[in-house]
C-alpha positions as CSV (number, residue, x, y, z in Angstrom):
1,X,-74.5,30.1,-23.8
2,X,-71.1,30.4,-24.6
3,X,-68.8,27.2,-24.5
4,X,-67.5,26.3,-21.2
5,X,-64.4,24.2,-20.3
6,X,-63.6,22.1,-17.1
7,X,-61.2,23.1,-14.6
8,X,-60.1,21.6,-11.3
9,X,-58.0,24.2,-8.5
10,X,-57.2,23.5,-5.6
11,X,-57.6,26.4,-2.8
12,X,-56.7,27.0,0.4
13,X,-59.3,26.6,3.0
14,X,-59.4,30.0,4.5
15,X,-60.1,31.0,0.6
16,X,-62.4,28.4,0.1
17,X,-64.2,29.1,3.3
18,X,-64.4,33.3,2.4
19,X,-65.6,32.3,-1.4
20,X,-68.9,30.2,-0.4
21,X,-69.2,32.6,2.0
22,X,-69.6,35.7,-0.2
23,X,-71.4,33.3,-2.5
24,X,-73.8,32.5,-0.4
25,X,-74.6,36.1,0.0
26,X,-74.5,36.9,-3.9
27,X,-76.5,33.0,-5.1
28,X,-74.1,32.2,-7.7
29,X,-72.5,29.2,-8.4
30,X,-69.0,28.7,-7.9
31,X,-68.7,28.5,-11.6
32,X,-70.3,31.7,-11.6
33,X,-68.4,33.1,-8.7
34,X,-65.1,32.2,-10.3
35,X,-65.9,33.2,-14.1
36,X,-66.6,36.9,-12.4
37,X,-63.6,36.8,-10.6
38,X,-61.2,35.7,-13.8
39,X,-62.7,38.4,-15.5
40,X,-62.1,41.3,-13.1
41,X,-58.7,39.8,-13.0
42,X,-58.2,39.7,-16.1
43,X,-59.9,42.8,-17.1
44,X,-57.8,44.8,-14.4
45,X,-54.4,43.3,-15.7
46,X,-55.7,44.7,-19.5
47,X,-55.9,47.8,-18.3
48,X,-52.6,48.1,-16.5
49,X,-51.0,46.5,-19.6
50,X,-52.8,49.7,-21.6
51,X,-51.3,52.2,-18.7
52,X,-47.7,50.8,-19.6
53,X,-48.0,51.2,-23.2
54,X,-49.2,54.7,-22.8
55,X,-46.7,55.5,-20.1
56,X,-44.2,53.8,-22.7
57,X,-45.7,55.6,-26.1
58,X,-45.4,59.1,-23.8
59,X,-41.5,58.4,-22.8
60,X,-41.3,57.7,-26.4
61,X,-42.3,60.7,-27.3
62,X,-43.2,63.2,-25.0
63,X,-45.1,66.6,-25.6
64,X,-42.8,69.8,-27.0
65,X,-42.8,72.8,-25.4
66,X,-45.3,74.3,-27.9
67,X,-47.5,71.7,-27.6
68,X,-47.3,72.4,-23.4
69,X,-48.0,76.1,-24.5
70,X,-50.9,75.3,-26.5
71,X,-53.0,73.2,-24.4
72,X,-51.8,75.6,-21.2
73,X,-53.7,78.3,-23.9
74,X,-56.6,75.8,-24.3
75,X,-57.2,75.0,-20.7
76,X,-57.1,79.2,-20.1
77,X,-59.7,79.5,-22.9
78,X,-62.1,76.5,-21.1
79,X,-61.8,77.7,-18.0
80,X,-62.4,81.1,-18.5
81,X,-65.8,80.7,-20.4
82,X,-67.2,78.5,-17.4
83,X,-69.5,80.1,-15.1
84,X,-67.7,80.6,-11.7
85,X,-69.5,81.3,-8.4
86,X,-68.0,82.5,-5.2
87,X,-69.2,80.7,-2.1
Protein backbone atom coordinates (compact mmCIF):
# COMPACT_ATOMS: atom_id res chain seq x y z
CA UNK A 1 0.00 0.00 0.00
CA UNK A 2 1.28 3.11 -0.61
CA UNK A 3 2.10 5.52 2.35
CA UNK A 4 -0.61 7.41 3.80
CA UNK A 5 -0.59 10.60 5.87
CA UNK A 6 -3.14 12.00 8.53
CA UNK A 7 -5.38 14.79 7.85
CA UNK A 8 -8.12 16.40 9.94
CA UNK A 9 -10.99 18.91 7.86
CA UNK A 10 -13.61 20.18 9.08
CA UNK A 11 -16.94 20.12 6.83
CA UNK A 12 -20.01 21.51 6.77
CA UNK A 13 -22.84 19.41 7.92
CA UNK A 14 -24.96 19.48 4.88
CA UNK A 15 -21.53 18.09 3.13
CA UNK A 16 -20.90 15.79 5.72
CA UNK A 17 -24.41 14.52 5.82
CA UNK A 18 -24.39 14.08 1.46
CA UNK A 19 -20.71 12.30 1.80
CA UNK A 20 -21.77 9.32 4.26
CA UNK A 21 -24.61 9.27 2.36
CA UNK A 22 -23.16 8.49 -1.06
CA UNK A 23 -20.75 6.41 0.94
CA UNK A 24 -22.98 4.37 2.32
CA UNK A 25 -24.30 3.53 -1.15
CA UNK A 26 -20.66 3.01 -2.72
CA UNK A 27 -19.01 0.90 1.06
CA UNK A 28 -15.94 2.88 1.15
CA UNK A 29 -14.39 4.41 3.83
CA UNK A 30 -14.24 7.99 4.22
CA UNK A 31 -10.60 7.70 3.71
CA UNK A 32 -11.49 6.06 0.67
CA UNK A 33 -14.30 8.39 -0.28
CA UNK A 34 -11.98 11.38 0.12
CA UNK A 35 -8.74 9.91 -1.62
CA UNK A 36 -11.19 9.43 -4.78
CA UNK A 37 -12.43 12.66 -4.59
CA UNK A 38 -8.78 14.52 -4.26
CA UNK A 39 -7.94 12.68 -7.13
CA UNK A 40 -10.72 13.60 -9.53
CA UNK A 41 -10.04 17.03 -8.21
CA UNK A 42 -6.97 17.00 -8.83
CA UNK A 43 -6.86 15.14 -11.92
CA UNK A 44 -9.56 17.55 -13.43
CA UNK A 45 -7.43 20.75 -12.43
CA UNK A 46 -4.25 18.80 -14.53
CA UNK A 47 -6.07 18.71 -17.30
CA UNK A 48 -7.37 22.25 -17.42
CA UNK A 49 -3.79 23.41 -16.54
CA UNK A 50 -2.81 21.22 -19.97
CA UNK A 51 -5.92 23.05 -21.92
CA UNK A 52 -4.21 26.47 -21.01
CA UNK A 53 -0.87 25.60 -22.11
CA UNK A 54 -2.16 24.44 -25.37
CA UNK A 55 -4.46 27.32 -25.73
CA UNK A 56 -1.28 29.37 -24.71
CA UNK A 57 1.40 27.26 -27.11
CA UNK A 58 -1.46 27.84 -30.08
CA UNK A 59 -1.67 31.87 -29.44
CA UNK A 60 1.94 31.55 -29.51
CA UNK A 61 2.11 30.34 -32.49
CA UNK A 62 -0.85 29.74 -34.48
CA UNK A 63 -1.22 27.72 -37.79
CA UNK A 64 -0.15 29.60 -41.36
CA UNK A 65 -2.36 29.78 -43.94
CA UNK A 66 -0.61 26.92 -45.72
CA UNK A 67 -0.74 24.81 -43.02
CA UNK A 68 -4.85 25.67 -42.86
CA UNK A 69 -4.72 24.70 -46.67
CA UNK A 70 -3.07 21.58 -46.16
CA UNK A 71 -5.02 19.89 -43.57
CA UNK A 72 -8.33 21.54 -45.36
CA UNK A 73 -6.56 19.18 -48.43
CA UNK A 74 -6.11 16.28 -45.89
CA UNK A 75 -9.55 16.33 -44.33
CA UNK A 76 -11.00 16.44 -48.33
CA UNK A 77 -8.73 13.39 -49.01
CA UNK A 78 -10.21 11.42 -45.55
CA UNK A 79 -13.47 12.19 -46.16
CA UNK A 80 -13.76 11.34 -49.52
CA UNK A 81 -12.33 7.71 -49.32
CA UNK A 82 -14.95 6.84 -46.45
CA UNK A 83 -17.88 4.99 -47.49
CA UNK A 84 -20.99 7.24 -47.43
CA UNK A 85 -24.67 5.99 -47.27
CA UNK A 86 -27.71 7.98 -47.95
CA UNK A 87 -30.56 7.32 -45.52
Amino acid sequence: MARAAKIAVSLETELLRRVERVRGQTGESRSAFVSRALRRLTREDEHAQRVLEYVQAYRDKPETAAEVTAARAAAKRALAALPWEEE
